[in-house]
DSSP file (Angstrom, degrees, kcal/mol; ACC not computed):
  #  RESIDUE AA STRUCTURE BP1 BP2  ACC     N-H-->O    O-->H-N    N-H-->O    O-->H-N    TCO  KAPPA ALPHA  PHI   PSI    X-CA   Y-CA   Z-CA
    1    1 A X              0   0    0      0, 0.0     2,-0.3     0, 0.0    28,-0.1   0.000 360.0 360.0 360.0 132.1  173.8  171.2  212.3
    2    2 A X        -     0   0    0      1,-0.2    30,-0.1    30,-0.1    29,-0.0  -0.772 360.0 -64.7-102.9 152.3  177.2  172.8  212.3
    3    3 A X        -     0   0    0     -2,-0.3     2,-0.4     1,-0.1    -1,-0.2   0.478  53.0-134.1 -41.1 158.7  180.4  171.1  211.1
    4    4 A X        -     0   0    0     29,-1.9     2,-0.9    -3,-0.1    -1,-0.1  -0.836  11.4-157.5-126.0 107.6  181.7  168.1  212.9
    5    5 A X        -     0   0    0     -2,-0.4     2,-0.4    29,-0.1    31,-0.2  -0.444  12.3-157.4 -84.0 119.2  185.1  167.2  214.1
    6    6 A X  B     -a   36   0A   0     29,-3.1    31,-0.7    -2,-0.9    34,-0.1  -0.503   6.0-165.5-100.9 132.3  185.7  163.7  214.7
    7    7 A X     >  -     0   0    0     -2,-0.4     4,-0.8    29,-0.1    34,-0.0   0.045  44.6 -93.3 -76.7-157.8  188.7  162.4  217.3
    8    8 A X  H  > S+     0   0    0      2,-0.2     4,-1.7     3,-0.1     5,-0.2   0.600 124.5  63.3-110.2 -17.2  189.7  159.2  217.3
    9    9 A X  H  > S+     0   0    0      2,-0.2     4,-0.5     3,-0.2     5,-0.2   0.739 104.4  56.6 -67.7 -16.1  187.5  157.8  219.9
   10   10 A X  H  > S+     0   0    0      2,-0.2     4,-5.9     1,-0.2     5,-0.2   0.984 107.0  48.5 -58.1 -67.4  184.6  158.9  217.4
   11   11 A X  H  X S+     0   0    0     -4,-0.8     4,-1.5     1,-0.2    -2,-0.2   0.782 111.5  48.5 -33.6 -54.0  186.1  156.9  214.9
   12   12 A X  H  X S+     0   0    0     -4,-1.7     4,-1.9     2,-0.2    -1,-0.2   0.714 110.7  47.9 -29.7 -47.3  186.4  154.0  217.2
   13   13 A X  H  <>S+     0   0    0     -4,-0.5     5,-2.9    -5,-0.2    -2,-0.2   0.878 113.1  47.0 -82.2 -41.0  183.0  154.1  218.4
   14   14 A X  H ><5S+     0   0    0     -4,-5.9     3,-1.8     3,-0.2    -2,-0.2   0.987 110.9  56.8 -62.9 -44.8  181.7  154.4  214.7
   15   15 A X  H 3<5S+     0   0    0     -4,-1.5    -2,-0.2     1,-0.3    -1,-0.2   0.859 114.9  41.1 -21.9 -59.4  184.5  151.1  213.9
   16   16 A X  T 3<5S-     0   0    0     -4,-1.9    -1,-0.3     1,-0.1    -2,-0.2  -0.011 125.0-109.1-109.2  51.0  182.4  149.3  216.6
   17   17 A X  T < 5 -     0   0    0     -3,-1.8    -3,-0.2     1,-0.2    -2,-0.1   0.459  41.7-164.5 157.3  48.8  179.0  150.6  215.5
   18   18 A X     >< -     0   0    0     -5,-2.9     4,-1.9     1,-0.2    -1,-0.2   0.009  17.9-144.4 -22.8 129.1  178.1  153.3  218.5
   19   19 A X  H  > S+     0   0    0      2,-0.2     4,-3.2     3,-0.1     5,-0.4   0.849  98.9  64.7 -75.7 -41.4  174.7  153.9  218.3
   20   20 A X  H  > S+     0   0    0      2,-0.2     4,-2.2     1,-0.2     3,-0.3   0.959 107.5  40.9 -38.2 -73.2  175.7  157.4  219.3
   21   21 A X  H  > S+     0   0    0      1,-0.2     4,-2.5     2,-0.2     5,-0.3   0.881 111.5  53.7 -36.8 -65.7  177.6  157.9  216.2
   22   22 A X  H  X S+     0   0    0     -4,-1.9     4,-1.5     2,-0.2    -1,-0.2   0.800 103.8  46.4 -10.2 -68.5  175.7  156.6  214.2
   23   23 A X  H >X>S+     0   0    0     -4,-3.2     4,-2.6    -3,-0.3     3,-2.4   0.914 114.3  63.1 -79.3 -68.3  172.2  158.4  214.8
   24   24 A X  H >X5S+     0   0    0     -4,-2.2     3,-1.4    -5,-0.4     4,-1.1   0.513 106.7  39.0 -15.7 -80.4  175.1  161.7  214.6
   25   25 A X  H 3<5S+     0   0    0     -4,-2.5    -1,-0.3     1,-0.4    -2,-0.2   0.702 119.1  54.3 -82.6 -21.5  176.0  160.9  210.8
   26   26 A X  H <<5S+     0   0    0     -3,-2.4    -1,-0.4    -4,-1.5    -2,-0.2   0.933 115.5  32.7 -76.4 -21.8  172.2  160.2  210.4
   27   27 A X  H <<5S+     0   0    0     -4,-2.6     2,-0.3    -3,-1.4    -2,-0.2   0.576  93.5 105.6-101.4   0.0  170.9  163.3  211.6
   28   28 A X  S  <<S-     0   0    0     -4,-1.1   -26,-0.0    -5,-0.6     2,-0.0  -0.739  72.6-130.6 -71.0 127.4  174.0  165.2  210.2
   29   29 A X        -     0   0    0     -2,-0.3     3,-0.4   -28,-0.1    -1,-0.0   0.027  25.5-102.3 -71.4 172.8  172.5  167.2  206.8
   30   30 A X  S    S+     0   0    0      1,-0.3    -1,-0.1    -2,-0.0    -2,-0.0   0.737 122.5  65.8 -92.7 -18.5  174.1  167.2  203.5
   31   31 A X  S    S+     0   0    0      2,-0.1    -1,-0.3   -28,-0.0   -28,-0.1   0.720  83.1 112.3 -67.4 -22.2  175.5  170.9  204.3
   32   32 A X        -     0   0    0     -3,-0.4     2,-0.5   -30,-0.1   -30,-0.1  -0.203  53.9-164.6 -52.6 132.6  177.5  169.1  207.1
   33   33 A X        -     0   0    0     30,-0.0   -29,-1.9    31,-0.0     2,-0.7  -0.997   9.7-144.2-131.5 138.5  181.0  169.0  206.6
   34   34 A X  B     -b   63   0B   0     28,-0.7    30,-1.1    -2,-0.5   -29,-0.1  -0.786  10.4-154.7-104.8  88.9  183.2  166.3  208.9
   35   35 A X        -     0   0    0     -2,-0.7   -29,-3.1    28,-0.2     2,-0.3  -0.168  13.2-177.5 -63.8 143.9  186.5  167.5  209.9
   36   36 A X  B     -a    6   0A   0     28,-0.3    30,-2.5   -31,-0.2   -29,-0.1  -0.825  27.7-135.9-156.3 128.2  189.1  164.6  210.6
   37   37 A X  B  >  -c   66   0C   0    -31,-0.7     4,-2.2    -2,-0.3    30,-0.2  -0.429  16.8-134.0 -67.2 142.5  192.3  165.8  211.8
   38   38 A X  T  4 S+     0   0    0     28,-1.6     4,-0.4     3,-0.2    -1,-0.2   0.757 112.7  62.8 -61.0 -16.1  195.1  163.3  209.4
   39   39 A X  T  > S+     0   0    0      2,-0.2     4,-3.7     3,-0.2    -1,-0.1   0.991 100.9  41.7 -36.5 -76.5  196.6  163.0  212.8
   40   40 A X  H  > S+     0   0    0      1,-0.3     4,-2.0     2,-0.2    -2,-0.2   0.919 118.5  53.2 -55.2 -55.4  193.4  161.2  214.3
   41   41 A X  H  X S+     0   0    0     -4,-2.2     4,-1.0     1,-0.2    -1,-0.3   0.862 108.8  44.5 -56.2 -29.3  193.4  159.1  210.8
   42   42 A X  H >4 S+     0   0    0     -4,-0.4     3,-0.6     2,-0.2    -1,-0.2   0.939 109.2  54.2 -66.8 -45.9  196.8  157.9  210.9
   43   43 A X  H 3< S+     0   0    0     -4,-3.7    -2,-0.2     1,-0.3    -1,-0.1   0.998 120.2  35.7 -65.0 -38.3  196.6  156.9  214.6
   44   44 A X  H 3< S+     0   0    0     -4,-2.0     2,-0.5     2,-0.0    -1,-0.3   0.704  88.3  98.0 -61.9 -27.8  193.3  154.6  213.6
   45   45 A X    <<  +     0   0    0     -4,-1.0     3,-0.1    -3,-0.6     0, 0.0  -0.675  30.5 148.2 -84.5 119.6  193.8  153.2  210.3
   46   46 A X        -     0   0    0     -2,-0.5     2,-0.3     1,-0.3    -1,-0.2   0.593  69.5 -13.4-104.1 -43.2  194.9  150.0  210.3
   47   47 A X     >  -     0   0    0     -3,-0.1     4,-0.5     1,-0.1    -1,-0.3  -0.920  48.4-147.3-161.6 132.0  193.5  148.2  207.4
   48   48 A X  T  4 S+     0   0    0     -2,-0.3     7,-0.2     1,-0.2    -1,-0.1   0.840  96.7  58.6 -77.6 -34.7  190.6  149.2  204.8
   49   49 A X  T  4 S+     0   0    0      1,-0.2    -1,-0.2     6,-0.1     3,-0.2   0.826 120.6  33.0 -57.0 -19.7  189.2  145.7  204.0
   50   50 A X  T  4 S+     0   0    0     -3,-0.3     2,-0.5     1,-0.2    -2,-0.2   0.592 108.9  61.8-111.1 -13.0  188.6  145.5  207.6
   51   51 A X     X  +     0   0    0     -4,-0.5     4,-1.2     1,-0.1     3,-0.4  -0.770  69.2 153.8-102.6  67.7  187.8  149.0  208.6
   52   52 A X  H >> S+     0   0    0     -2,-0.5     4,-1.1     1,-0.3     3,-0.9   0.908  72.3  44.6 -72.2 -73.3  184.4  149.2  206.2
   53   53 A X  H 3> S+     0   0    0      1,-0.2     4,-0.6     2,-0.2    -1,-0.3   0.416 119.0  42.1 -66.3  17.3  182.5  151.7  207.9
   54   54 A X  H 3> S+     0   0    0     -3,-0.4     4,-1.2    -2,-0.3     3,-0.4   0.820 112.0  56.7 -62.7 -57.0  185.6  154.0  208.4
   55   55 A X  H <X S+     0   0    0     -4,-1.2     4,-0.7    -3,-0.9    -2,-0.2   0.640 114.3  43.7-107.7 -55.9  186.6  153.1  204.7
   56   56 A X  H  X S+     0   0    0     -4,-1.1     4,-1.7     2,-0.2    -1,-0.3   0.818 109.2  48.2  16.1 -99.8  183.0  154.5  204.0
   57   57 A X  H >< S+     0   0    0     -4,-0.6     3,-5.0    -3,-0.4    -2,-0.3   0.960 105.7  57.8 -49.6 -79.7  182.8  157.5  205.9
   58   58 A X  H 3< S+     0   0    0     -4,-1.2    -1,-0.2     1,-0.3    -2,-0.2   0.573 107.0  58.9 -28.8 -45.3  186.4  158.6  204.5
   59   59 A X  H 3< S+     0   0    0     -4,-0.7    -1,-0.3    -5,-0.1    -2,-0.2   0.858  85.6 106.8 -38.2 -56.2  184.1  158.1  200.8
   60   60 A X  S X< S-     0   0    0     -3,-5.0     3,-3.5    -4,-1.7    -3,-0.0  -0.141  77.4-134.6 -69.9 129.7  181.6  160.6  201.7
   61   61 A X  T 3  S+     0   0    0      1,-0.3    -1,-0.1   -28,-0.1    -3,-0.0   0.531  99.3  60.2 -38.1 -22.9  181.6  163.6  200.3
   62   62 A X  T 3  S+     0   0    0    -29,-0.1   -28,-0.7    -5,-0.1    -1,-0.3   0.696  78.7 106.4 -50.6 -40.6  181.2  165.4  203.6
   63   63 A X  B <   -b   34   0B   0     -3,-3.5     2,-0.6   -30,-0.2   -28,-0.2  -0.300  49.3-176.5 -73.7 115.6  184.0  164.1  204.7
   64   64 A X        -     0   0    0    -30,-1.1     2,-0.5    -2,-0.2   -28,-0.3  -0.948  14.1-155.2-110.6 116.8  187.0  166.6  204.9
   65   65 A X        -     0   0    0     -2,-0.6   -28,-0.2   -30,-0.2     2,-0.2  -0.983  27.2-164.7 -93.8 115.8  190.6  165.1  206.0
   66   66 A X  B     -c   37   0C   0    -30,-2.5   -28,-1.6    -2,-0.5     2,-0.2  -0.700  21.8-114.2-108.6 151.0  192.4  168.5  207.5
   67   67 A X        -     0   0    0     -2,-0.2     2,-0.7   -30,-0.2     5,-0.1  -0.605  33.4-126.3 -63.0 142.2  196.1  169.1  208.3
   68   68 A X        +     0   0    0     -2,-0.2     2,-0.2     4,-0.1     3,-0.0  -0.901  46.7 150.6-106.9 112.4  196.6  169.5  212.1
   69   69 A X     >  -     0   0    0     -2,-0.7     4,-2.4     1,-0.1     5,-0.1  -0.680  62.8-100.5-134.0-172.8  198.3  172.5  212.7
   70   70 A X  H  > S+     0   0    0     -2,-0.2     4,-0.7     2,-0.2     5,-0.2   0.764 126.0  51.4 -84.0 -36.7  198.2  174.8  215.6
   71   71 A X  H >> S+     0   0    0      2,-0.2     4,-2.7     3,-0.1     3,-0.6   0.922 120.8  42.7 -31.8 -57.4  195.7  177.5  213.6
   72   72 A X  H >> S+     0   0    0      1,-0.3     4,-3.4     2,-0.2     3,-0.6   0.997 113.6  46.4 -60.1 -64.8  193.6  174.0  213.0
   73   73 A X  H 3< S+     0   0    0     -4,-2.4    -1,-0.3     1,-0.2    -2,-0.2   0.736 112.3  51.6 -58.2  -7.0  194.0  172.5  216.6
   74   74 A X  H << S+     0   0    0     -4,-0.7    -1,-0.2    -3,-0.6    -2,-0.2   0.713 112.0  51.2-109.1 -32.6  193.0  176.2  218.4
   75   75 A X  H <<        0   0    0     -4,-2.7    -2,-0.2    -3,-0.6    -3,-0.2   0.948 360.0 360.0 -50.9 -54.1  189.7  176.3  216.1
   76   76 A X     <        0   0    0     -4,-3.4    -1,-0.2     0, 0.0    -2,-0.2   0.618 360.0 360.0 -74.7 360.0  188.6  173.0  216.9
């Protein structure tokens, strides 16, 4: 599997435990790396005691937080 960029409805969906999502981050490899624009994390984060599995993900090493810039946003 090649890298994965998550929006904020990803995030959401993972928040309210999307099955979809889910089986994704299981069947995503440890070479996987999980783009999240800081945009899409600002707009989502509300609170980390209450956001666990976001609070989580953001933990895993995979897990990449990118600047959104026009280079960034024309790649993804």
């Amino acid at each position: 599997m090649g890298d994965i960029v998550f929006d904020a409805g990803a995030l959401i969906a993972l928040e309210s435990k999307s099955r979809t999502i889910v089986a994704l981050l299981e069947r995503a490899q440890i070479d996987t790396t999980i783009h999240i624009p800081a945009a899409v994390l600002a707009q989502v984060w509300r609170d980390g005691r209450r956001q666990t599995r976001l609070a989580t993900l953001l933990r895993d090493k995979r897990v990449h937080v990118v600047e959104f810039d026009q280079s960034v946003a024309l790649a993804a």
